[in-house]
C-alpha positions in Angstrom: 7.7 18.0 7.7 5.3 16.5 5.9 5.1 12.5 4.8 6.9 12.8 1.2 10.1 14.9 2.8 10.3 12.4 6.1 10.2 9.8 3.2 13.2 11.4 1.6 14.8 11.4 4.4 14.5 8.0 5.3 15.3 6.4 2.4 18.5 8.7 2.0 19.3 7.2 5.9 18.7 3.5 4.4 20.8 4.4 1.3 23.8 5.0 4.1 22.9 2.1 6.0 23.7 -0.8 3.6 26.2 -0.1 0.1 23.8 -2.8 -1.6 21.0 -0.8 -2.0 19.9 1.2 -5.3 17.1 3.1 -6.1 16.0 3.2 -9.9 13.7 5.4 -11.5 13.7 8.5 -14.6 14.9 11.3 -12.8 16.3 9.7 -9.3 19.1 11.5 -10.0 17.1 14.8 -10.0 15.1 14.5 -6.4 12.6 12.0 -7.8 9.2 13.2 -9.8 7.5 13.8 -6.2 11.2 14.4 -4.6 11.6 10.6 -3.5 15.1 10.6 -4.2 16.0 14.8 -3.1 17.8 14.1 0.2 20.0 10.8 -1.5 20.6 12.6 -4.9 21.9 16.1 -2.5 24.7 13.5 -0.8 27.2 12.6 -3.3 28.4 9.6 -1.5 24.8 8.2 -2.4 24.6 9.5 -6.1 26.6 6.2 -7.9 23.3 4.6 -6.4 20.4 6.5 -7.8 20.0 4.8 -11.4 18.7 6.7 -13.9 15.9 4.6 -16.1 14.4 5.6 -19.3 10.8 5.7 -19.8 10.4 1.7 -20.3 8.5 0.3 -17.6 9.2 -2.9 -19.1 13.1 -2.4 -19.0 13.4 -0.9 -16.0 12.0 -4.1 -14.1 14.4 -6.0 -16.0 17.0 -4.0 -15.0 16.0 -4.1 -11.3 15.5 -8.0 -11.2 18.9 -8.4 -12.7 20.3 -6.4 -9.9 18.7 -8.5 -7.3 19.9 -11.6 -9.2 23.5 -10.1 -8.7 23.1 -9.6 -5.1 21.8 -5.6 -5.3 18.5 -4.5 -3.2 17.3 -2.6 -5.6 14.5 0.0 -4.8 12.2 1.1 -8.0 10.3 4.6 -7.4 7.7 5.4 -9.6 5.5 8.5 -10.5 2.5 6.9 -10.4 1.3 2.8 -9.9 -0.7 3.4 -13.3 3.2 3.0 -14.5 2.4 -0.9 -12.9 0.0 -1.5 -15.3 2.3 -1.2 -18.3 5.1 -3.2 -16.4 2.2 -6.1 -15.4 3.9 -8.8 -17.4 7.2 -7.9 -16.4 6.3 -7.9 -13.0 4.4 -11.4 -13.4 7.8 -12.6 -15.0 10.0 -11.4 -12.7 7.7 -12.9 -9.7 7.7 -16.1 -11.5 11.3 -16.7 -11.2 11.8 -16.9 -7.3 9.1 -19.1 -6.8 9.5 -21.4 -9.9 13.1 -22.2 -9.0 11.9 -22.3 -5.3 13.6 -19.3 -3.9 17.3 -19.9 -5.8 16.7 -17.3 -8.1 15.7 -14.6 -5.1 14.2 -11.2 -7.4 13.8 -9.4 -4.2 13.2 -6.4 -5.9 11.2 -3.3 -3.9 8.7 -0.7 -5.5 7.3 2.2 -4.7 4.1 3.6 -6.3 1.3 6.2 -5.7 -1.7 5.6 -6.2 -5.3 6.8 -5.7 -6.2 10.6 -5.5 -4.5 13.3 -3.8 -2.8 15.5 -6.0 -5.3 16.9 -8.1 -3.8 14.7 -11.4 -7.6 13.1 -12.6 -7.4 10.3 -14.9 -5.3 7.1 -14.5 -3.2 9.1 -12.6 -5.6 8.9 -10.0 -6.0 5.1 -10.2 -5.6 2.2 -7.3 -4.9 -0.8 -8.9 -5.0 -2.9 -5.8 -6.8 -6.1 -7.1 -4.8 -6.5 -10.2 -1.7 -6.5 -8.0 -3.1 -8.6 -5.1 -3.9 -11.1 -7.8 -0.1 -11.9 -8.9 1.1 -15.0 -7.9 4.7 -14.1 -5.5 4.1 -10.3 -5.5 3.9 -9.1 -2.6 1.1 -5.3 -1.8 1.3 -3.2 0.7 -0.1 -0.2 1.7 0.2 2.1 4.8 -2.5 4.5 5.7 -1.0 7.5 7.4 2.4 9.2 7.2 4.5 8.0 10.2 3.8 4.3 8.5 5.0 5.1 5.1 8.9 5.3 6.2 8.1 2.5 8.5 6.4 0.0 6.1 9.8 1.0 3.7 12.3 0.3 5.9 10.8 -2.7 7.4 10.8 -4.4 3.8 14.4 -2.7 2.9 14.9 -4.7 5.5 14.1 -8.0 5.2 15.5 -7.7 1.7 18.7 -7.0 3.7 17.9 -10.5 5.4 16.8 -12.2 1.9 13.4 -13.3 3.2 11.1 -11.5 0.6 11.6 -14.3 -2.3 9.9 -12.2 -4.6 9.0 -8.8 -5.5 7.1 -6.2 -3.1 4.8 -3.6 -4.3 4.2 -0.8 -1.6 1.4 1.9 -2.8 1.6 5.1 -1.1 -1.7 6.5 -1.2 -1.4 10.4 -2.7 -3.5 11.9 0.2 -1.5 9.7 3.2 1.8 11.6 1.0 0.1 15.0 1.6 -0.1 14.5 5.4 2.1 16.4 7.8 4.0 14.3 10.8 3.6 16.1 14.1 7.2 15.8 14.9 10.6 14.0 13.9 10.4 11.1 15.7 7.3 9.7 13.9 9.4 9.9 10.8 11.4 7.3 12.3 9.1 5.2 14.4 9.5 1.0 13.9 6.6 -0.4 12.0 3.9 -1.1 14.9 3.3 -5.3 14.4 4.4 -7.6 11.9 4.9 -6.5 8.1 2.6 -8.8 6.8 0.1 -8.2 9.6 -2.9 -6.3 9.8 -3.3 -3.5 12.5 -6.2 -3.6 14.8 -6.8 0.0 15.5 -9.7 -0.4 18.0 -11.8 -3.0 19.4 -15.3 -3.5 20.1 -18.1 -5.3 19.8 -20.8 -3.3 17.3 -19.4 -4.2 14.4 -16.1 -4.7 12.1 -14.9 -1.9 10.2 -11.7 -3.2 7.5 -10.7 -0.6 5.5 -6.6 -0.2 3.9 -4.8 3.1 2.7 -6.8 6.8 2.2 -9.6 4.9 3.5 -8.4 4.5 6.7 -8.7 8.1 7.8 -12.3 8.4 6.5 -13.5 5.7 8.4 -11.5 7.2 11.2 -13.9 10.2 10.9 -16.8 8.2 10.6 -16.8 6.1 13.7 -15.3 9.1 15.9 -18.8 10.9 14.2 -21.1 8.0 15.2 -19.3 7.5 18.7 -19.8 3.7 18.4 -17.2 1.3 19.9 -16.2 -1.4 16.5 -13.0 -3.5 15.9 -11.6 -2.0 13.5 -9.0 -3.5 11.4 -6.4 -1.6 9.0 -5.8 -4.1 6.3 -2.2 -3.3 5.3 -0.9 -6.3 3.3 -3.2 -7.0 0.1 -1.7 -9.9 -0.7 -0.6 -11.8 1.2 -4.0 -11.2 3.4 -4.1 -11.8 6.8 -6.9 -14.6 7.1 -6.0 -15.2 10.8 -6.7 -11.4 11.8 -9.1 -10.6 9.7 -11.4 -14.1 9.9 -11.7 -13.1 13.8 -12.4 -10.0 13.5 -15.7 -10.9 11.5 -16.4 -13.8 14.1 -16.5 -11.2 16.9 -18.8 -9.0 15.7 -21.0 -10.3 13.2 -21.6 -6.9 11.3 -18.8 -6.4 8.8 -18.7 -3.2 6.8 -15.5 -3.4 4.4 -14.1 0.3 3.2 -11.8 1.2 0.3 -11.1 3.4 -2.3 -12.0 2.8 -6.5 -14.7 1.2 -7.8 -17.0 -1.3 -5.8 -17.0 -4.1 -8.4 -14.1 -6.6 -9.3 -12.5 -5.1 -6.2 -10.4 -6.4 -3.0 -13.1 -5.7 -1.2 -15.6 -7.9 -3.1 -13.0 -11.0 -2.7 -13.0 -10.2 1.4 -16.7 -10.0 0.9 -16.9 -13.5 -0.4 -13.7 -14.7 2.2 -16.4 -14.0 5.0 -19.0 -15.7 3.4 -17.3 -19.1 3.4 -15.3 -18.4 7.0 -17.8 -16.6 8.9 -21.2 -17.0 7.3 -22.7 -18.8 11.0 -21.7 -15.7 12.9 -22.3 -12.7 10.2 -25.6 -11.3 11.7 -26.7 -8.9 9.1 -25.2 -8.8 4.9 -21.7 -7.9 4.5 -21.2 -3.7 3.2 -18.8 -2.4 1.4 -18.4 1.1 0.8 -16.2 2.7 -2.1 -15.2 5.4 -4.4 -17.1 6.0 -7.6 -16.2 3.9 -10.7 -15.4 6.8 -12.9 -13.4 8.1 -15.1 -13.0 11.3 -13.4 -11.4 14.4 -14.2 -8.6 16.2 -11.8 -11.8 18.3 -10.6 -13.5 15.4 -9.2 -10.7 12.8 -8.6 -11.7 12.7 -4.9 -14.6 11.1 -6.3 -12.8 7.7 -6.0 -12.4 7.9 -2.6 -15.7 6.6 -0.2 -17.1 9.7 1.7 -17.2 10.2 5.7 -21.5 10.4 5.4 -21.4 7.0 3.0 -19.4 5.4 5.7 -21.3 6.5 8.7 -24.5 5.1 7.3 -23.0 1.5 6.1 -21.9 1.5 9.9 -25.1 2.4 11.3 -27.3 0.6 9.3 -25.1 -3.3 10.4 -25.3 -1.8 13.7 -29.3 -0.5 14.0 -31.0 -1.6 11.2 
């Protein structure tokens, strides 16, 4: 099966596994816009907890933070995490009151957003609003970069809302092209979450260089350092915000050449603040200038969405040139 029906699946088998969760979105009850919700919305013992929302991004955070207020684990799913953009405020609000009342009022609400290219939609649809996100004070951003994470990442933070140690609002974006991969068999669809939530993932080590890239990104640099055949620590972000200073700060140390990967636009990016993170933390070890490698700034239509996504050939030669020169 492919990533967005093991996700069906496992969020139908965390449905089951704990009467307090919901899932909220404008046609939950209907499978879901990209079929989220198809497996829970088919079991009728699991229907009374998909919520039906109207089009009010605004509302429908309300309506999820009172949930969570009441003692719910409410779940949002949206079509797209351009959607996050109109519910920014709310979001900011709702964030705002777990750590202003320090943690009595918990708003441990969960979402679920696409984002980036993938599905041939163009426009904002095609959008990764990572750095506004990571920038909200108590909201939690995460983002797995291939398909056996995606149920993982979800049902480690279903989790831990079970537990009541978010304190706060957690925004997962599920990159469109991870979504489109296929899982080579059933048991990747249920594998635990390898490390920590709030960890990074060290995917190799060596000693070349540092190669820190997070979602769709992943996979091209992947491509890139398999193509080159050099040996680099390389680190898959996973948790925007909070960032993992303790991973990431040694990963620069060790190597010296840091080349920082991501999809959208170079400037005002995420990768631009870990840019400047290393300047402060590792600037007597950094042995050449800090890369970073992106998507294109657009706006692009569907035909050229891929577009915001960096290429495997712009990659390879940020690589090569902190390694050779």
């Amino acid at each position: 099966m492919n990533a967005l029906e093991a996700l069906s699946h496992r969020l139908a088998d965390l449905l089951r596994a704990d009467s307090r969760r919901v899932m909220l979105g404008e046609d939950v009850r209907d499978g879901g816009m990209l079929g989220l919700s198809r497996v829970a919305a088919q079991d009728e013992q699991l229907r009374a907890r998909l919520l039906g929302t109207p089009l009010t991004n605004g509302g429908l955070f309300a309506h999820a933070a009172g949930l969570a207020l009441g003692g719910a684990m409410p779940l949002i799913a949206l079509p797209s995490a351009g959607a996050l953009l109109e519910a920014l405020a709310k979001l900011r609000e709702i964030a705002a009151l777990s750590w202003q009342s320090g943690g009595e009022l918990a708003t441990d609400v969960v979402v679920l957003a696409p984002s980036g290219p993938g599905f041939g939609l163009g426009g904002e649809a095609s959008v990764s609003p990572d750095s506004m996100l990571a920038e909200l004070p108590g909201v939690r951003v995460l983002c797995p970069s291939n398909a056996a994470e995606l149920g993982a990442m979800v049902g480690a933070v279903w989790n831990a809302q079970a537990e009541r140690t978010l304190g706060g609002p957690t925004v997962i974006l599920l990159p469109r092209m991870v979504l489109l991969e296929e899982l080579a068999d059933d048991e990747q669809s249920q594998a635990p979450l390898a490390g920590e939530l709030l960890e990074a993932h060290t995917l190799a080590h060596g000693s070349q260089a540092t190669v820190i890239a997070w979602g769709a990104a992943v996979e091209v640099c992947r491509r890139a350092i398999a193509q080159l055949g050099v040996e680099v620590e390389f680190v898959d972000l996973r948790s925007l915000s909070p960032l993992d200073e303790a991973t990431l700060d040694a990963a620069a140390r060790k190597t010296g050449k840091i080349v920082i990967v991501h999809a959208g636009a170079r400037h005002h990016g995420l990768g631009a603040e870990l840019a400047a993170r290393f300047a402060d933390t590792a600037i007597w070890s950094l042995d050449a200038p800090v890369l970073r490698v992106t998507g294109g700034r657009g706006p692009f239509d569907a035909a050229h969405e891929a577009a915001r996504l960096p290429t495997v050939s712009a990659v390879a030669e940020a690589i090569s040139q902190v390694i050779y020169g």
